[in-house]
C-alpha positions in Angstrom: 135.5 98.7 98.6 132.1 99.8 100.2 130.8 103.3 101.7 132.2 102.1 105.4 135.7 101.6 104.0 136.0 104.6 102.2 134.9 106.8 104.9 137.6 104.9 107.3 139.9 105.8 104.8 138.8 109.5 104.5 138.5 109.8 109.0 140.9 107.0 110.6 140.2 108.6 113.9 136.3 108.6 113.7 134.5 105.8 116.0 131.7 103.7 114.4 128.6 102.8 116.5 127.3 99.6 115.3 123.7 100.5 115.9 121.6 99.9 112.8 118.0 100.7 112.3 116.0 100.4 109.3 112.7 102.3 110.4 110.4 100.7 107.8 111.1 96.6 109.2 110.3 98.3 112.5 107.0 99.9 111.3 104.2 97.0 112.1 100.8 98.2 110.9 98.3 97.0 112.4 95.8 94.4 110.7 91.5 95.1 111.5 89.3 91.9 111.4 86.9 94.0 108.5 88.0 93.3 104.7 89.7 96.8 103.2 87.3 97.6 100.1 89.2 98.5 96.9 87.2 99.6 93.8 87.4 101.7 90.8 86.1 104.9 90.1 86.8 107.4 87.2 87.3 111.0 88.2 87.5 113.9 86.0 87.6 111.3 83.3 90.8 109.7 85.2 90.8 106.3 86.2 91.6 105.4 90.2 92.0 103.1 92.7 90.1 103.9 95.9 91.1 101.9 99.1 88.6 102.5 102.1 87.4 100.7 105.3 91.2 100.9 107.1 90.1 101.6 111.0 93.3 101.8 112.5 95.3 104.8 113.5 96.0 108.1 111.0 99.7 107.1 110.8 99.4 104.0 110.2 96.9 104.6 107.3 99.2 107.4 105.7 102.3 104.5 106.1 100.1 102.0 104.3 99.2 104.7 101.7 102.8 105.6 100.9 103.9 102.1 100.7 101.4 101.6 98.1 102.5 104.3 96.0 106.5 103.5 96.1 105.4 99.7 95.7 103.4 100.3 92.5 105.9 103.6 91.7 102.2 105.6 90.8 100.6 109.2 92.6 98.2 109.6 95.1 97.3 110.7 98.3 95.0 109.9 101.3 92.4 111.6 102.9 89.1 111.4 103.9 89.7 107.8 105.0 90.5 107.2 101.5 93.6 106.0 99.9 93.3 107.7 96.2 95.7 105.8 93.5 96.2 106.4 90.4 95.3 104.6 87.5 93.5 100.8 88.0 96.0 98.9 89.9 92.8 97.0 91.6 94.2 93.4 91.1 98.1 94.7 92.4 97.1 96.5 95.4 94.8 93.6 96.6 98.2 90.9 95.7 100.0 93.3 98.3 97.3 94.4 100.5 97.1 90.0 100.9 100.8 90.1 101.2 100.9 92.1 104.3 97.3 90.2 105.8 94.8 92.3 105.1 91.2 91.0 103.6 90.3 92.6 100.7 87.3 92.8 99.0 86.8 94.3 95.5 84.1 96.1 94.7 82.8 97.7 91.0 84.0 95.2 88.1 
């Protein structure tokens, strides 16, 4: 018995609307001509992963930043143009950078 049954169960007289989004299918970000330049860089004596060159909108480079860090389950954050990872996940973020159609190019190593 799934969620939609139980809660028919629990409400009989409650109407269902069939309308189903999933906002992150819906989300298309878009794709630049330049190659997105991921290197390595140790800060405060802790390795990262620093993504830079995105020229697209802010929201769509803080969407691409959080993807990457529930994709790879890591911390980060973006600013500065900069998407800041951490730990070197060079040769992952460029597998799903690729993925999605970026060109990447990898810089330091």
């Amino acid at each position: 018995m799934d969620l939609k049954d139980q809660l028919k169960d629990l409400f009989p007289d409650h109407e269902t609307s069939e309308v189903e989004t999933n906002e992150e299918e819906d989300q298309e970000i878009w794709l630049q001509d330049d190659p997105l330049i991921c290197k390595y860089e140790k800060r405060k004596g802790k390795a990262n992963t620093i993504i830079e060159g995105y020229t697209g909108a802010d929201s769509d480079f803080k969407i691409l930043a959080k993807e990457l860090k529930t994709t790879l389950g890591v911390g980060g954050s973006s600013k500065n143009e900069q998407i800041i990872i951490q730990g070197d996940y060079r040769s992952e973020i460029m597998d799903i950078l690729k993925e999605k159609g970026f060109q990447v190019k990898r810089v330091g190593g």
